[in-house]
N, C-alpha and C positions, 0 to 999 in steps of 0.2 A: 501483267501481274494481277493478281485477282483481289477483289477486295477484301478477303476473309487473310491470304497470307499478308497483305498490306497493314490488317489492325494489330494480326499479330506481331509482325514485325516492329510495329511503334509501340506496342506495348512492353517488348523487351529493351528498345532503346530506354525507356521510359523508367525500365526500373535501374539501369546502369546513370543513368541522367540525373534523377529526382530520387534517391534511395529513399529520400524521409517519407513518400508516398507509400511506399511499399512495406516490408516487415521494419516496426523498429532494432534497433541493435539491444545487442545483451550487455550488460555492464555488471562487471562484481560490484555488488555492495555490500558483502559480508564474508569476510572470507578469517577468520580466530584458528588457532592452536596455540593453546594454554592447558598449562598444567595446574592442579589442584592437590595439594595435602590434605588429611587426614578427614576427606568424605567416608562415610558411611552411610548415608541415602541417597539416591539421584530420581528428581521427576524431572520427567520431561515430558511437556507440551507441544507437540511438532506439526502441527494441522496437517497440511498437504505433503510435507519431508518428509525422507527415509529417513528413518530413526535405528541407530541402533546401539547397542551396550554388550560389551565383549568382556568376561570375567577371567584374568589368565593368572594364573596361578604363583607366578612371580612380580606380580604388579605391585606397588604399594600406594601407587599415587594415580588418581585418575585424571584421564590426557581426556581433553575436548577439542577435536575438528569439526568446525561448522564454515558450510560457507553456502554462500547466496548469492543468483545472479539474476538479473529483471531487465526488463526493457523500462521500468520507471524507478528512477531513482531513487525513490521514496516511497516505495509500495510497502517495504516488509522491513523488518529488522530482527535479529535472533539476539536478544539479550540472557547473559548469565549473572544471579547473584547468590551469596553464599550467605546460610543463616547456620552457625554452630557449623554441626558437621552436616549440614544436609545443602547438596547442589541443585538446583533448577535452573533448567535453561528450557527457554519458551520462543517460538516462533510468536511474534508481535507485527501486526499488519496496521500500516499508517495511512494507508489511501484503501476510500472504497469505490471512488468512480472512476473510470475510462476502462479501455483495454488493456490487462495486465498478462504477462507472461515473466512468471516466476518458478524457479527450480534450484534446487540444493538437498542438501544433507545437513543433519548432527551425527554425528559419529564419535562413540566414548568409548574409552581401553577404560579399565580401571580391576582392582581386585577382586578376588571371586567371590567374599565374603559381602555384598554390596545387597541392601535394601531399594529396591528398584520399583517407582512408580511410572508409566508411559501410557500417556495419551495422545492420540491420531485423531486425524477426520479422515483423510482420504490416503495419505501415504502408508510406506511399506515399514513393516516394526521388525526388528530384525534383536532376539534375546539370546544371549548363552553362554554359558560357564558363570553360573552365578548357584552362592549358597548362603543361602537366606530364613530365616522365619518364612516370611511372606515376600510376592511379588505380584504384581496386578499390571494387568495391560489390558487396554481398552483401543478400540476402532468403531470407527463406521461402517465407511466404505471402503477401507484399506487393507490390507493383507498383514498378519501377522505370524513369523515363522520364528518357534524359540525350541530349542537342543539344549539337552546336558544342565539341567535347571537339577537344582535338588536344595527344599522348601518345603515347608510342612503344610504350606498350603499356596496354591496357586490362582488366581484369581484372574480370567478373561474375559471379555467380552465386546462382542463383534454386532452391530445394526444389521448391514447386506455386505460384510466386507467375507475375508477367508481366515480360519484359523490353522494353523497347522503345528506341530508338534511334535518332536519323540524324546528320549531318553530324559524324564522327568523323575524323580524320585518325588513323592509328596502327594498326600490329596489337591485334586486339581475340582473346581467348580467355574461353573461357566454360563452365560448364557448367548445366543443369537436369535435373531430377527427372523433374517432369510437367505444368512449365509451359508460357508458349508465350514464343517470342522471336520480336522480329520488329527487324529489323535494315536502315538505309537509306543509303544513302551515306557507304561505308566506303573512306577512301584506305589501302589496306595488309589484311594477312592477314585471315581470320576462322579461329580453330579452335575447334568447338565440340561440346560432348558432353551428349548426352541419354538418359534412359533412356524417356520417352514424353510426346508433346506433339509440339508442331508447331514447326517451325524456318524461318524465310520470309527470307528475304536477295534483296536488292535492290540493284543498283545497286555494287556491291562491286570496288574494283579492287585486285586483288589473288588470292592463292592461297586456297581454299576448303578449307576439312578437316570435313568435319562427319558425325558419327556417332550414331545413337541405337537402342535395343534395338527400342521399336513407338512407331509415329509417322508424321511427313511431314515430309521435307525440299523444299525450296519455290524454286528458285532464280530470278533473274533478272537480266538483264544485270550477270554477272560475268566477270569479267576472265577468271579460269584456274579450272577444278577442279582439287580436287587429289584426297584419299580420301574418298570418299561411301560412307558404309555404311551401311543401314539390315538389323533383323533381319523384321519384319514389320510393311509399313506402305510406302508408296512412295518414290520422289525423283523429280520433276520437275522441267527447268528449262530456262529459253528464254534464245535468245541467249549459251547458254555454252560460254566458251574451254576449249579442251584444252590440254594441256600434258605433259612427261613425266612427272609425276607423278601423272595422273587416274588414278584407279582403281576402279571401279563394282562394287556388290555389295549384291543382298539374297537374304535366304534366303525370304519368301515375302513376292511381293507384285510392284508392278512401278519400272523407271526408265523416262523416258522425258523424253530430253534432246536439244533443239533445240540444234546450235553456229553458230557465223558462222566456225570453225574450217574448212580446209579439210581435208577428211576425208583426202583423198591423200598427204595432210604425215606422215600414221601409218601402221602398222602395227596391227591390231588381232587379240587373243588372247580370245575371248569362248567362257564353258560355259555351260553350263545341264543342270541339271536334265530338270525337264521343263515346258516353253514356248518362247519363242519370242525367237530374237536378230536383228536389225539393226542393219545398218549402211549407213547412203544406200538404195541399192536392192537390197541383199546382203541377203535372209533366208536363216535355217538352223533347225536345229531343236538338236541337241545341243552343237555346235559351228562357230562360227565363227572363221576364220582367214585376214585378210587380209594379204597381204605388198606394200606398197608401196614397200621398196624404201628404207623411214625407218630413221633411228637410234635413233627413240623410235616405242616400242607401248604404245599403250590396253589396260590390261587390264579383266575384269570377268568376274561369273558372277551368275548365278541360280538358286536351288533350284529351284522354282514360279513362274513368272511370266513377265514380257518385261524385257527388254532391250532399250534404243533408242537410238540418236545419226543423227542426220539435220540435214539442213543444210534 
């Protein structure tokens, strides 16, 4: 017998023999379902848990499943308390040394009419069927996917986590780090700020504001642009409206945006650097300047790159 299947061999007796040597065990230490009367806010603080809040339409009373399971005893705890009508329940960590393996959920049913605050570090956010004023959710590292929101204003924000989103009624504002957002059928505004990642909007009816330092802005069939700024990195986008508030600009890199806008309705003021500007069948090189004769002009410039609106 060789010596190599000989260590292996005693090191599988070893973990059947001495378990406590090898992974410790999992143990619940949190495991709640309780119901709550007459909420109309809920924050939750979930660090590394999937979080999620489900708004249905027959509900009157919001139901809380949480539970928690660790190889330390006493590493976490998920405490709820109620102040008025407004619920918080918050992930609570009791130990900060040794090696910790801990995993769970919060999970809330409650009514669609619910004021909804949620904060993550690292876990997954999970929002939908809710009608609200307002509703705000915030991540890190974590992913957040919310459906069927309808809010007069929506309030995200992601570090390097993921956002994603459709069937929103409501101005939606935002900002990310270095994550990516990807955004779908938006009744009302979007404004949004990144410093690098990708920003893809879809289907959006309403005025567009989207800014980020290096990156890609991604559009499609939106209602209006409004300020696209990118510093290095592109904007592309098909099927998008103009308005007098468009305004196009990067410092290196390119735009290049298909409208169903008719170009002759503008006025257009376009620099550049050094590359290349269009507009319909209008190229130039330093400067572009058409006068049709509008009350509202397109502006935009480019350091390095192109510059595009075409129908």
């Amino acid at each position: 017998m060789s010596q190599l299947f000989k260590v292996c061999l005693y090191g599988i007796f070893a973990l059947f023999l001495f378990p406590s040597c090898g992974f410790s065990q999992m143990n619940t230490i949190v495991d709640i379902e309780k119901t709550f009367h007459d909420i109309e806010e809920i924050e939750v603080i979930g660090g590394f848990l999937e979080v999620s809040y489900e708004g249905r339409s027959n509900d009157k009373n919001v139901f809380l499943n949480a539970f928690l399971e660790s190889n330390r005893e006493n590493s976490h705890d998920i405490i709820y308390t109620v102040s008025g009508r407004k619920l918080k329940v918050e992930l609570e960590r009791k130990e900060t040394r040794g090696n910790m393996n801990t995993k769970g959920f919060i999970s809330l049913t409650g009514p669609e009419r619910m004021k909804v605050n949620i904060r993550s570090s690292s876990g997954r956010v999970f929002l939908s069927g809710i009608q609200h004023n307002t509703a705000e959710v915030r991540v890190s590292s974590g992913r957040m996917e919310l459906s069927d929101i309808m809010v007069d204003k929506l309030k995200l924000t992601s570090s390097s986590g993921q956002i994603k989103g459709k069937m929103i009624g409501g101005d939606v504002e935002g900002s990310v780090s270095s994550g990516r957002v990807e955004l779908e059928g938006v009744d009302g505004n979007v404004d949004f700020k990144g410093s690098s990642g990708r920003i893809t909007l879809k289907e959006i009816n309403g005025v567009v504001n989207v800014s980020t330092s290096s990156g890609s802005i991604d559009l499609t069939d939106v209602n209006e642009a409004g300020k696209l700024i990118v510093s290095s990195g592109k904007i592309s986008g098909s099927n998008v409206g103009l308005g007098p508030n468009t305004y196009l600009k990067s410092s290196s890199g390119r735009v290049d945006i298909t409208t169903s806008s008719n170009l002759n309705d503008y006025n257009f003021d376009f620099t550049a650097g050094s590359g290349s500007l269009t507009v319909g069948n209008v190229k130039k090189g330093k400067r572009l300047n058409l006068n049709n004769n509008s009350n509202q002009t397109i502006s935009g410039s480019v350091s390095s790159g192109r510059l595009s609106i075409t129908n």
